[in-house]
N, C-alpha and C positions, 0 to 999 in steps of 0.2 A: 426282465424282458430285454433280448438284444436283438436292433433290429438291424439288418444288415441290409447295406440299397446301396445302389451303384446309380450307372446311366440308363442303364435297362431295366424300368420297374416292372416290369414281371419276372424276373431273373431276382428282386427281391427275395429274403428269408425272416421271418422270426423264428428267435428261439427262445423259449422259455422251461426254464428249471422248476421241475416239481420232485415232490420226496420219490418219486420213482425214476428219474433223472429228465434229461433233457427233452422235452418235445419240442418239435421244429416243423413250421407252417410254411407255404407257399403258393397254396390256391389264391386267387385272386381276391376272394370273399371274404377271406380271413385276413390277406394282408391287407387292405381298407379297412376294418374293424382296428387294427392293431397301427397304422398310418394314424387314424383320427384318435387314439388312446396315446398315441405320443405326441400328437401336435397337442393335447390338454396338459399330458404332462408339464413337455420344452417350455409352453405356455407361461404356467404357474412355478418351474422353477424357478430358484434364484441364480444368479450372478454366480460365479468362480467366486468373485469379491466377497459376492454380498453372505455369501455361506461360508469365507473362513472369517468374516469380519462375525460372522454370528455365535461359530464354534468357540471362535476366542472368546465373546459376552458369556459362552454359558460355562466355559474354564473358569473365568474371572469371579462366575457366581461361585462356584464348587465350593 
């Protein structure tokens, strides 16, 4: 999912890659769907830090 937003949120896009290539959204209904799918992501990701500090732990197991 890439979601591209400016100053002007309806002027918003997603785009999402499937095996049949890119589809790309900008109704209003759908960018709300895909707003609230990334604020849970942002959410739950980690850190820059905290995910090369992890990549390196799981090197170290290998």
């Amino acid at each position: 999912m890439l979601y591209l937003c400016g100053p002007v949120p309806p002027l918003d896009t997603v785009q999402i890659d499937t095996g049949h290539g890119g589809t790309f959204f900008d109704a209003e209904s759908r960018l709300k769907q895909y707003r609230q799918r990334y604020g849970r992501v942002s959410a739950t990701a980690l850190s820059p830090r905290a995910s090369q500090d992890l990549i390196a732990r799981i090197i170290q197991e290998l």
